[in-house]
One Martini backbone bead per residue (centre of mass of N, CA, C, O) as a GRO file, in nm:
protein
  426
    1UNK     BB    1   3.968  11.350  11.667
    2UNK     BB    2   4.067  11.060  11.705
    3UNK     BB    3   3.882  10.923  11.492
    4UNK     BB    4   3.997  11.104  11.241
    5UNK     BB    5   4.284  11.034  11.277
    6UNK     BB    6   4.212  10.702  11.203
    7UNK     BB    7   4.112  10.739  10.931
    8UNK     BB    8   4.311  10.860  10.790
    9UNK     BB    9   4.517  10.672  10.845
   10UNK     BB   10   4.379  10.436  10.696
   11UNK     BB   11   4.368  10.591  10.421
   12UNK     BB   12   4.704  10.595  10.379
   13UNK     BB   13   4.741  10.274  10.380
   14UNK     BB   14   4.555  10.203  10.161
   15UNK     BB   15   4.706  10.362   9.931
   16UNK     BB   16   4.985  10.269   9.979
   17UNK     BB   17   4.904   9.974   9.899
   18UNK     BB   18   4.789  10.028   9.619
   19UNK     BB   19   5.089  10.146   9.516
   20UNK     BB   20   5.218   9.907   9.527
   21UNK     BB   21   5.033   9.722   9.359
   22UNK     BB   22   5.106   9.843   9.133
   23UNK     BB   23   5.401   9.883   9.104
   24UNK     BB   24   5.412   9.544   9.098
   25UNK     BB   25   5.237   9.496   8.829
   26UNK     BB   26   5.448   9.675   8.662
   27UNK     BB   27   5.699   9.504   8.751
   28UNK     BB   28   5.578   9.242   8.642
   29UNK     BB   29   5.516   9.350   8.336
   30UNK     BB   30   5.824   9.372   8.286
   31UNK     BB   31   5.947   9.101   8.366
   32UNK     BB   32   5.790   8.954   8.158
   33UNK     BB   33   5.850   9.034   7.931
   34UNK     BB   34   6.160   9.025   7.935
   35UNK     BB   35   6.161   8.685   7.977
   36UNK     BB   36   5.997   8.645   7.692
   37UNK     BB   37   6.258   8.807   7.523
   38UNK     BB   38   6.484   8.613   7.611
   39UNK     BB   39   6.329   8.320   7.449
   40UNK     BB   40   6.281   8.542   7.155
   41UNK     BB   41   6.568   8.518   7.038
   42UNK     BB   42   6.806   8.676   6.794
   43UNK     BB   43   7.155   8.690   6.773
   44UNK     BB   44   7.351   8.872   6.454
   45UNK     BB   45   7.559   8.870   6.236
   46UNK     BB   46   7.615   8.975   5.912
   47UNK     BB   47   7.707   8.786   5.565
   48UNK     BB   48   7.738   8.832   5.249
   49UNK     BB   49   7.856   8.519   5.201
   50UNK     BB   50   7.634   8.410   5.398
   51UNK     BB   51   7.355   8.210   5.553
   52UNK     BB   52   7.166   8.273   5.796
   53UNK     BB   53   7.026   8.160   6.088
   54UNK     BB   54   6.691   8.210   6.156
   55UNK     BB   55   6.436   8.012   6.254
   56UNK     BB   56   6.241   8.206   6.421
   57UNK     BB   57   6.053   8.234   6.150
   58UNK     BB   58   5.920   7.976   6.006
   59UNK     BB   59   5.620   7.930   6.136
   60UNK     BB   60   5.506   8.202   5.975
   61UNK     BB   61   5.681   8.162   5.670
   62UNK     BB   62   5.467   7.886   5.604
   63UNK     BB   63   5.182   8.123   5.663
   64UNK     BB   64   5.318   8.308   5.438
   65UNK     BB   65   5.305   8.538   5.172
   66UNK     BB   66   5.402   8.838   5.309
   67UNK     BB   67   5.689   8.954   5.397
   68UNK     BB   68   5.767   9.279   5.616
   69UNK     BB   69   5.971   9.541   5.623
   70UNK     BB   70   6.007   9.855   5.857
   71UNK     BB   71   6.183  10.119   5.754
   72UNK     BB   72   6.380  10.419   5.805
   73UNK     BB   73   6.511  10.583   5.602
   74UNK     BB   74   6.870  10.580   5.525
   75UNK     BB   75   7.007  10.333   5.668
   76UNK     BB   76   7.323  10.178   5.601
   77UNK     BB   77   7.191   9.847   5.735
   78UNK     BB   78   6.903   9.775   5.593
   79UNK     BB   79   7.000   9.608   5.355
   80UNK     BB   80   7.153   9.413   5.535
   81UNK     BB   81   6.865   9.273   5.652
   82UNK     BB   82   6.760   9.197   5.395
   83UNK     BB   83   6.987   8.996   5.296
   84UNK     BB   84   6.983   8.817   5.546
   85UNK     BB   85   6.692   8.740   5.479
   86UNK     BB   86   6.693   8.658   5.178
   87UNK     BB   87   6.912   8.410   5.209
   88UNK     BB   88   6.733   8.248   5.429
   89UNK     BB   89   6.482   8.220   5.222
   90UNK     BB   90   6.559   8.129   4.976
   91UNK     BB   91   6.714   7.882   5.062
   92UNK     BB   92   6.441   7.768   5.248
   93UNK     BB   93   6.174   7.871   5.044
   94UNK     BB   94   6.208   8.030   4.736
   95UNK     BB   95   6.252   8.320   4.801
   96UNK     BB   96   6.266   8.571   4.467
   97UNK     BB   97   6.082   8.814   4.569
   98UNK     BB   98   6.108   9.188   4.579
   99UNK     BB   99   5.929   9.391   4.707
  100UNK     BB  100   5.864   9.728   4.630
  101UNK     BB  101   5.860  10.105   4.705
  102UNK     BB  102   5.835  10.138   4.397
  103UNK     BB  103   5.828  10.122   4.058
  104UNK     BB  104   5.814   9.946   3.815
  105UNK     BB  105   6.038  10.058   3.632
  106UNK     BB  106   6.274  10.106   3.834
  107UNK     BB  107   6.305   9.792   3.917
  108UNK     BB  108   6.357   9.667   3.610
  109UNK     BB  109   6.637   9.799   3.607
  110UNK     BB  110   6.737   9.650   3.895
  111UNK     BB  111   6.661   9.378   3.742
  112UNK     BB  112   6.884   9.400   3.531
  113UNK     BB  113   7.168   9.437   3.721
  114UNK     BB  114   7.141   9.158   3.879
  115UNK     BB  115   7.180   8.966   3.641
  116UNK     BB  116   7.427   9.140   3.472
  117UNK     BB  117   7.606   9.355   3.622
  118UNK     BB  118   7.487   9.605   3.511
  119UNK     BB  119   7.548   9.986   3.586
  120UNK     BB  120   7.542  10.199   3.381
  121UNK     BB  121   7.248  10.329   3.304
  122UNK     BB  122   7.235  10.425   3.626
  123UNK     BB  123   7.466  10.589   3.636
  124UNK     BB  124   7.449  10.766   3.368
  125UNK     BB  125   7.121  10.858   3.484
  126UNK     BB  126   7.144  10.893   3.837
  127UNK     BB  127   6.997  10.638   4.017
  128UNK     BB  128   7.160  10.680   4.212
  129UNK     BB  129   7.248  10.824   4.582
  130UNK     BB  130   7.404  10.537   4.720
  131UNK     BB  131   7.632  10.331   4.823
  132UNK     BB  132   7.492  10.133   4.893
  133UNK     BB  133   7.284  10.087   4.656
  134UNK     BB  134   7.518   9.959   4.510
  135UNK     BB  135   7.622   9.722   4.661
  136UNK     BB  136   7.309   9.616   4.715
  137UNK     BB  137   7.344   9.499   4.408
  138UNK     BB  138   7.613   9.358   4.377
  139UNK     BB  139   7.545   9.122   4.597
  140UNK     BB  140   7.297   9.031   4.414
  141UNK     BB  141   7.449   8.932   4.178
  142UNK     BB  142   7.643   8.722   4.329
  143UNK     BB  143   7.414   8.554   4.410
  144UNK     BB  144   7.258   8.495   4.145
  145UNK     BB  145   7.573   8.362   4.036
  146UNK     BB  146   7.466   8.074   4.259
  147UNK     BB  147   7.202   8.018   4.106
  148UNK     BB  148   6.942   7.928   4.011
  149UNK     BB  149   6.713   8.026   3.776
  150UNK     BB  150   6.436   7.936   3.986
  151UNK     BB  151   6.579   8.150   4.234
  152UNK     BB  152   6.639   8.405   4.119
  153UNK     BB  153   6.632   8.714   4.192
  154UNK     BB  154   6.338   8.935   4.186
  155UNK     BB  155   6.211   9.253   4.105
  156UNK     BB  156   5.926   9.445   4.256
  157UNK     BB  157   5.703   9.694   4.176
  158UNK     BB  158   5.435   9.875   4.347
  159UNK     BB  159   5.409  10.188   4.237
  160UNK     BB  160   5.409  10.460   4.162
  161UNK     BB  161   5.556  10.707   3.914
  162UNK     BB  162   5.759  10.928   3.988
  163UNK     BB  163   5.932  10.893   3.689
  164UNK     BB  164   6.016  10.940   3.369
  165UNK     BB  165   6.354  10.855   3.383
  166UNK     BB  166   6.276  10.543   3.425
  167UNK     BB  167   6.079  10.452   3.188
  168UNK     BB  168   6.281  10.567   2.951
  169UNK     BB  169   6.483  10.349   3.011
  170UNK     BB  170   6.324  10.095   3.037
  171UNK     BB  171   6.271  10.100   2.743
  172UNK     BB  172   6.501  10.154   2.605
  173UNK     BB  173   6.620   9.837   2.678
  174UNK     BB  174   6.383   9.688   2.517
  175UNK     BB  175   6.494   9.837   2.207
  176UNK     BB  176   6.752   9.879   2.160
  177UNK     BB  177   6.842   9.564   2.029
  178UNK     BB  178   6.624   9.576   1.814
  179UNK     BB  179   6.480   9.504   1.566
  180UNK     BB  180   6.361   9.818   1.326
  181UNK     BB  181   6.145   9.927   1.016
  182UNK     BB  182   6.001  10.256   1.070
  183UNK     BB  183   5.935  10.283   1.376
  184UNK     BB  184   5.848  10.524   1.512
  185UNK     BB  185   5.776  10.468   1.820
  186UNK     BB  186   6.083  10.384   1.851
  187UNK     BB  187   6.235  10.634   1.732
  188UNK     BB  188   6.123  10.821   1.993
  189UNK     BB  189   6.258  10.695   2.229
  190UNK     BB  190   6.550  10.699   2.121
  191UNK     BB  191   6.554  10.994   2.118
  192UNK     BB  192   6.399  11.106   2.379
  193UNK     BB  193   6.664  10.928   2.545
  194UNK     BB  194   6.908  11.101   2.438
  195UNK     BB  195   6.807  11.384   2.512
  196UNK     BB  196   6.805  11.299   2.869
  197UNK     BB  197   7.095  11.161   2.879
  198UNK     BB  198   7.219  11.262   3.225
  199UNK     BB  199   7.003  11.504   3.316
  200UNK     BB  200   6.884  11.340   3.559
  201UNK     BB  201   6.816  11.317   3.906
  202UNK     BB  202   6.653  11.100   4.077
  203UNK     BB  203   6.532  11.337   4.196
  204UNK     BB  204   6.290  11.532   4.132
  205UNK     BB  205   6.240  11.748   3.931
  206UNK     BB  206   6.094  12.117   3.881
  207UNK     BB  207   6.181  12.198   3.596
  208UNK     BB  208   6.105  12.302   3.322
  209UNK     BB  209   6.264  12.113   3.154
  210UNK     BB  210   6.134  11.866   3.309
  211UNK     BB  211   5.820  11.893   3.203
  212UNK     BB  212   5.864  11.913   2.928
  213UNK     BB  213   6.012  11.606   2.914
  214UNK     BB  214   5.736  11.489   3.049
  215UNK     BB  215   5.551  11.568   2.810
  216UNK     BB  216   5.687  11.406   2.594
  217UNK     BB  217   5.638  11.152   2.697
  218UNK     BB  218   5.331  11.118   2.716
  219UNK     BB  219   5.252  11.140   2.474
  220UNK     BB  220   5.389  10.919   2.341
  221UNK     BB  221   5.272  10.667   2.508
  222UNK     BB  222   4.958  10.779   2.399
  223UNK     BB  223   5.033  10.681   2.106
  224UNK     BB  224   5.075  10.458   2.129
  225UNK     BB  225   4.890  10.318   2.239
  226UNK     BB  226   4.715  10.378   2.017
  227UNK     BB  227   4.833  10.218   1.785
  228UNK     BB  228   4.825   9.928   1.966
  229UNK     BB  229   4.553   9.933   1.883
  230UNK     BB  230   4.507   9.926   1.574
  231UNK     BB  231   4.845   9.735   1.574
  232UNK     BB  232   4.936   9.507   1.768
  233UNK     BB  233   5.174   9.380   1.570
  234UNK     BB  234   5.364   9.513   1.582
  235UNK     BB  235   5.527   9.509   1.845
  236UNK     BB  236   5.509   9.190   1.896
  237UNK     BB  237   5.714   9.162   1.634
  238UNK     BB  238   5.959   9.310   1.801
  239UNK     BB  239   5.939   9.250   2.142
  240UNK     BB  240   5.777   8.972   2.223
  241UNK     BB  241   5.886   8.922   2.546
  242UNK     BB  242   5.866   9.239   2.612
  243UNK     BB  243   5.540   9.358   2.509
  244UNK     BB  244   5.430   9.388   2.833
  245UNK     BB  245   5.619   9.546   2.947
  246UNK     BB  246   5.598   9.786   2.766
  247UNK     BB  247   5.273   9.789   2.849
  248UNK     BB  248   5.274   9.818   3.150
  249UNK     BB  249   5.460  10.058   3.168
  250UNK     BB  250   5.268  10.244   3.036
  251UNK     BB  251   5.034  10.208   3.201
  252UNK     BB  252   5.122  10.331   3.473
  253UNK     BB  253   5.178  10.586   3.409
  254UNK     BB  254   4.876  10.666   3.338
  255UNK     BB  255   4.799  10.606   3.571
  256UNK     BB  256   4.880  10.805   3.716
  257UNK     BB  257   4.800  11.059   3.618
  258UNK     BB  258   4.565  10.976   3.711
  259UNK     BB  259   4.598  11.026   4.002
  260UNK     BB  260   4.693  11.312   3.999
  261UNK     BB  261   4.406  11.421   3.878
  262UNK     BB  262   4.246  11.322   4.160
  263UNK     BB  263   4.426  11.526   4.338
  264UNK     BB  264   4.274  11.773   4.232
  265UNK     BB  265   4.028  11.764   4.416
  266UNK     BB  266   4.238  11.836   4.679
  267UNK     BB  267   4.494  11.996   4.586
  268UNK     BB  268   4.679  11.820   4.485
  269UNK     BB  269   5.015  11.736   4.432
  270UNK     BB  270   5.261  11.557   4.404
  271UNK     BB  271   5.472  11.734   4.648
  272UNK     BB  272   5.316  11.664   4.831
  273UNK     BB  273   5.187  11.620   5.243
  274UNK     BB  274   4.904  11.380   5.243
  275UNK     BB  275   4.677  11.195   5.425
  276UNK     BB  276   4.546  11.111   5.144
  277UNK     BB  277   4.812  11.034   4.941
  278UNK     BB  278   4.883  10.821   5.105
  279UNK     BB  279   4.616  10.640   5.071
  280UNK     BB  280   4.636  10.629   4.759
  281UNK     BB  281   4.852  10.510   4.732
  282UNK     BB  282   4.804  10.215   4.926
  283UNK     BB  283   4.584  10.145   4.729
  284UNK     BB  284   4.740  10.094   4.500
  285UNK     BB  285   4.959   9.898   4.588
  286UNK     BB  286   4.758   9.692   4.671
  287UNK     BB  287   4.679   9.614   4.409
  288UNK     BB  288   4.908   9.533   4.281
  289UNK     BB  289   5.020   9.339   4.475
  290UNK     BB  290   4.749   9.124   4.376
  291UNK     BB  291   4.826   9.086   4.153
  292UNK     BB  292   5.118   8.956   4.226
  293UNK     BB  293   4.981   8.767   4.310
  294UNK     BB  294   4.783   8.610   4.110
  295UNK     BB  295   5.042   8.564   3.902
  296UNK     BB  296   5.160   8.432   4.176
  297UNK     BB  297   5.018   8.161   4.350
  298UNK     BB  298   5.299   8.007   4.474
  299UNK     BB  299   5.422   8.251   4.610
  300UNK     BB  300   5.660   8.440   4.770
  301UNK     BB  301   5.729   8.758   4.963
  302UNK     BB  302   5.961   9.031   4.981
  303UNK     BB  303   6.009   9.300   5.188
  304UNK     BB  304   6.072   9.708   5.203
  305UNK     BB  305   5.943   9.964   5.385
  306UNK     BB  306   5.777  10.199   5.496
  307UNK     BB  307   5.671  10.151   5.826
  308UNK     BB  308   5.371  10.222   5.783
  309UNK     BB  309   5.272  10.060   5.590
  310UNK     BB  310   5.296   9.716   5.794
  311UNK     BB  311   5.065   9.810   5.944
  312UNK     BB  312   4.736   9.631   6.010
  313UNK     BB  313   4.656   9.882   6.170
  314UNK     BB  314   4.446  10.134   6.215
  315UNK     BB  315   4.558  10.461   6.301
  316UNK     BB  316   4.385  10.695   6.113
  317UNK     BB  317   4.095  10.735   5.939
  318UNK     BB  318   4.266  10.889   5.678
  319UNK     BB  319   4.456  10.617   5.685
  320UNK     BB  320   4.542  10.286   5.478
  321UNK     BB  321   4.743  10.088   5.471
  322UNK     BB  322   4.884   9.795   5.303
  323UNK     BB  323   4.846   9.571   5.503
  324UNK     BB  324   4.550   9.671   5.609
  325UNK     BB  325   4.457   9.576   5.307
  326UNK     BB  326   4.573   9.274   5.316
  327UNK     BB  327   4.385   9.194   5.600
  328UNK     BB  328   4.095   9.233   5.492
  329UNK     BB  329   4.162   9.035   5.272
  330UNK     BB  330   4.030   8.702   5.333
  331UNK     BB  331   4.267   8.581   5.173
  332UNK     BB  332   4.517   8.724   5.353
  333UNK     BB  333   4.470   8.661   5.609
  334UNK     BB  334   4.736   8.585   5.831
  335UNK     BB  335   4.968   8.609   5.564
  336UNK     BB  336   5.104   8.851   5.738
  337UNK     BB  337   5.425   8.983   5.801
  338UNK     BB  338   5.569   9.199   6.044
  339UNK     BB  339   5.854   9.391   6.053
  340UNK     BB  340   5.994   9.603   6.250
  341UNK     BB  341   6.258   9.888   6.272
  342UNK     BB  342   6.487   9.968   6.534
  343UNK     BB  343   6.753  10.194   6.617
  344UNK     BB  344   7.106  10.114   6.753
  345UNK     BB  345   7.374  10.366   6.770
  346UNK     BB  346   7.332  10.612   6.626
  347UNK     BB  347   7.598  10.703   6.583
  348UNK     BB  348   7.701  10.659   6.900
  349UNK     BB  349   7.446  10.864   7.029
  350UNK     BB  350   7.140  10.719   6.962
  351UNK     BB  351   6.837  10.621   6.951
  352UNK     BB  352   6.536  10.496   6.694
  353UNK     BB  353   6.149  10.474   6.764
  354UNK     BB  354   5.804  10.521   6.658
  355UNK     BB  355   5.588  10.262   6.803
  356UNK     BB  356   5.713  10.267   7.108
  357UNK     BB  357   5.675  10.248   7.417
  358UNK     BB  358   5.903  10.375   7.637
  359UNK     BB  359   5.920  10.156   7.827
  360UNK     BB  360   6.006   9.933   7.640
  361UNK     BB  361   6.256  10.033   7.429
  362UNK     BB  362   6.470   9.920   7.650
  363UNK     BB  363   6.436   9.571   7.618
  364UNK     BB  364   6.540   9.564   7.327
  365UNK     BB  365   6.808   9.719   7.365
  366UNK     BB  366   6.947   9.535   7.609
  367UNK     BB  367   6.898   9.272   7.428
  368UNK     BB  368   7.090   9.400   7.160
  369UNK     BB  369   7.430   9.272   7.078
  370UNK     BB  370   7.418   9.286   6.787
  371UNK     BB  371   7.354   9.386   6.481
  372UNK     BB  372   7.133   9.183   6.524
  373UNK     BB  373   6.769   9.172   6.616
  374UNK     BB  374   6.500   8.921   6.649
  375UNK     BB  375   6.147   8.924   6.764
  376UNK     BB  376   5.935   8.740   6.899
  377UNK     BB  377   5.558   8.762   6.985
  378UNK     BB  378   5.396   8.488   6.889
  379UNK     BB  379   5.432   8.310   7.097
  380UNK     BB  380   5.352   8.117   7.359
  381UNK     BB  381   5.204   8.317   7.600
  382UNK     BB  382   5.237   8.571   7.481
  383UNK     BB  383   5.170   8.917   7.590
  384UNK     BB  384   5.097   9.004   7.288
  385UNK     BB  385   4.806   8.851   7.247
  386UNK     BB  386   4.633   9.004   7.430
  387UNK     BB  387   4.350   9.107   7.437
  388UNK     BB  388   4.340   9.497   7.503
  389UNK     BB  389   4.697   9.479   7.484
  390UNK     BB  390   4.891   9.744   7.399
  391UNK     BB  391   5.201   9.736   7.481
  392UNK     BB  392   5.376   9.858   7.221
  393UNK     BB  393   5.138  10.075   7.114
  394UNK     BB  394   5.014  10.303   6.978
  395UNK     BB  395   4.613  10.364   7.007
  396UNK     BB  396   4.305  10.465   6.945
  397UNK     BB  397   4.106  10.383   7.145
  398UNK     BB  398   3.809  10.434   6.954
  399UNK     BB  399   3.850  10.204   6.728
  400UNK     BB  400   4.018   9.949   6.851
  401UNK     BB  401   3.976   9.799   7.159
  402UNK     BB  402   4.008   9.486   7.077
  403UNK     BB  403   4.370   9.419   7.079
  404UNK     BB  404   4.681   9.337   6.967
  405UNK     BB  405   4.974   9.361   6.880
  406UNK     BB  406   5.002   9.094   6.694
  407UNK     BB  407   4.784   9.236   6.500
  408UNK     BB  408   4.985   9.455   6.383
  409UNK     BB  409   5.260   9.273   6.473
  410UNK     BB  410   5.521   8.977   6.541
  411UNK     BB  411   5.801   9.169   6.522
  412UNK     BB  412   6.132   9.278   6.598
  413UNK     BB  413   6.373   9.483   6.469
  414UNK     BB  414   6.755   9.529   6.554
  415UNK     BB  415   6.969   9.799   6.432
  416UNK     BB  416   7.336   9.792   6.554
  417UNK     BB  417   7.508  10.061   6.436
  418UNK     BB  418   7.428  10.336   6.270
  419UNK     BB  419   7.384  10.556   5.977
  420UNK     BB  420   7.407  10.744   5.738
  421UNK     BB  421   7.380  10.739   5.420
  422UNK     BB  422   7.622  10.760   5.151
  423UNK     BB  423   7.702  10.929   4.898
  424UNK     BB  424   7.817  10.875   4.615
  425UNK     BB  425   8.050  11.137   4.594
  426UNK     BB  426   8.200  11.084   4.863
   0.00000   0.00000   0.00000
């Protein structure tokens, strides 16, 4: 019996000591992290009237084609960081181009706005849906008002075709003040533009009243597309520099429509929500991408997407995000930074981050004490480069299991004492 009792005893003491040495090792791993977070990291307040010293991004984006940040919608500081971001990059790398999560046509209209200033025709048609962002483009046009031609912002839409009164609005623009006598097709646009010009709400409308002038748009766009097919030389007489652009808002257009007619194959509408749908968006995104890189061989982009588009490992068999098409691609791997954005102090009462195992999202939080900060996680040494080790982020056992963080983002961006934005009318 005392001998069964000192075995007990013996196994009782290897167990706890083995949960000490698990526990010291966890406690080591908490802290070894800390202290590596502590000196990667860069904390500012945002100051839209100068740009900020980032530099501790310098050596990545030296070597990335695409800078990409990952937000949340809706929160009313998102801007605030893209700008900030926006004017170090400008300055020292002369990164001009935005590339965003919206379409052709839409992005168009918003880069008409900023070179300009003129912000009539989408107060006129509901285009804008939030005080942030009137202000995010008003204060893009007073950068470009600082800057010489060859630096000046432009934006890029990469997206499918969400509304055709962004498309028609767009088109509208380029023909408005064109000398043209006796063509259909733009006396069309004219026309079928003052029908429906304040009639809607930036959100995509669903009654029958928008569908009939959605169909009135799609119509007109094939006809058109059909007479420059037998007269190429009419448009171009008219339209001269301006094109090009008129007959790609076409074309994305009909895109889209095919896009949509084969998501019926799998019963899907455009209002559904279905990593289906989300996985040929971001498919689609892609293509157009690469078309962007390819038409611009010298240029770097930078954009702000919604947060699963730019990590750059496949999460789940049946989504492959932009990024993650982007990595695939072997002219670009290695050449995209993705930095996600988590949130903190909001209203004052709350943090929200979609990707951060739990343990770990308080020592970002913890470190973030200005308006922003941003976390390098690939420098020399980083416990986030070690394959094998998913430190920072969920991911399906089965799938790749020898990777490591920075395989997936290289960045984390802390964005403290937010709200959602305010609308327009509030």
């Amino acid at each position: 019996m005392i001998k069964k009792n000192i075995l007990f005893l013996i196994f009782l003491i290897i167990i706890t000591f083995l949960s000490c040495v698990s526990n010291n090792e966890k406690d080591d791993s908490i802290l070894s992290i800390k202290k590596y977070l502590q000196n990667n990291i860069i904390n500012f307040d945002g100051n839209p009237n100068e740009a900020t010293n980032i530099s501790i991004l310098d050596k990545d984006i030296e070597n990335s084609r695409v800078i990409l940040a990952g937000e949340l919608h809706f929160f009313n500081k998102n801007n605030d960081i893209i700008l900030s971001l926006l004017k170090y990059l400008n300055n020292k790398y002369n990164i001009r181009f935005i590339v965003g999560e919206y379409s052709f046509s839409y992005m168009k209209i918003f880069d008409k706005a900023i070179q300009t200033g003129d912000l009539s025709l989408i107060i006129k048609n509901n285009r804008l849906k939030f005080k942030e962002q009137k202000q995010f483009l008003e204060n893009l046009y007073h950068l470009n008002q600082t800057l010489p031609e060859i630096k000046k912002i432009h934006f890029i839409g990469i997206d499918k075709e969400y509304d055709f009164v962004d498309s028609l609005i767009y088109m509208f623009q380029l023909v408005q003040n064109k000398s043209f006598f006796n063509n259909k097709d733009i006396e069309s646009i004219i026309t079928l533009y003052n029908q429906i010009e304040g009639k809607y709400k930036t959100n995509i409308s669903q009654s029958k009243e928008y569908f009939e002038d959605e169909m009135k748009y799609i119509n007109l766009i094939q006809s058109i597309k059909t007479h420059n097919i037998r007269n190429p030389n009419d448009l171009k007489s008219i339209l001269k520099n301006d094109y090009d652009d008129f007959m790609e808002c076409i074309k994305r257009n009909l895109h889209t429509q095919e896009f949509y007619n084969e998501l019926k194959k799998y019963g899907i509408d455009k209002y559904s929500h279905s990593q289906i749908l989300n996985s040929k968006r971001d498919l689609l995104m892609y293509e157009n991408m690469i078309n962007v890189l390819e038409k611009y061989p010298d240029e770097k982009f930078f954009g702000s997407f919604g947060l699963y588009h730019i990590f750059q490992l496949k999460e789940s068999t049946d989504y492959t995000s932009l990024c993650q098409h982007l990595t695939n691609n072997k002219k670009y791997k290695g050449k995209i930074l993705s930095l996600p954005i988590i949130y903190k102090n909001i209203d004052g009462q709350y943090n929200e981050q979609r990707f951060l195992k739990d343990q770990y999202a308080d020592l970002f939080y913890n470190l973030a004490y200005s308006e922003f900060s941003i976390f390098k996680l690939n420098s020399g040494k980083s416990p986030f480069t070690k394959k094998g080790k998913n430190i920072l982020f969920y991911y399906p056992k089965n799938l790749i299991p020898k990777i490591s963080t920075v395989d997936n983002f290289q960045y984390v961006i802390v964005i403290n004492g937010v709200s959602k934005m305010k609308l327009l009318e509030e």
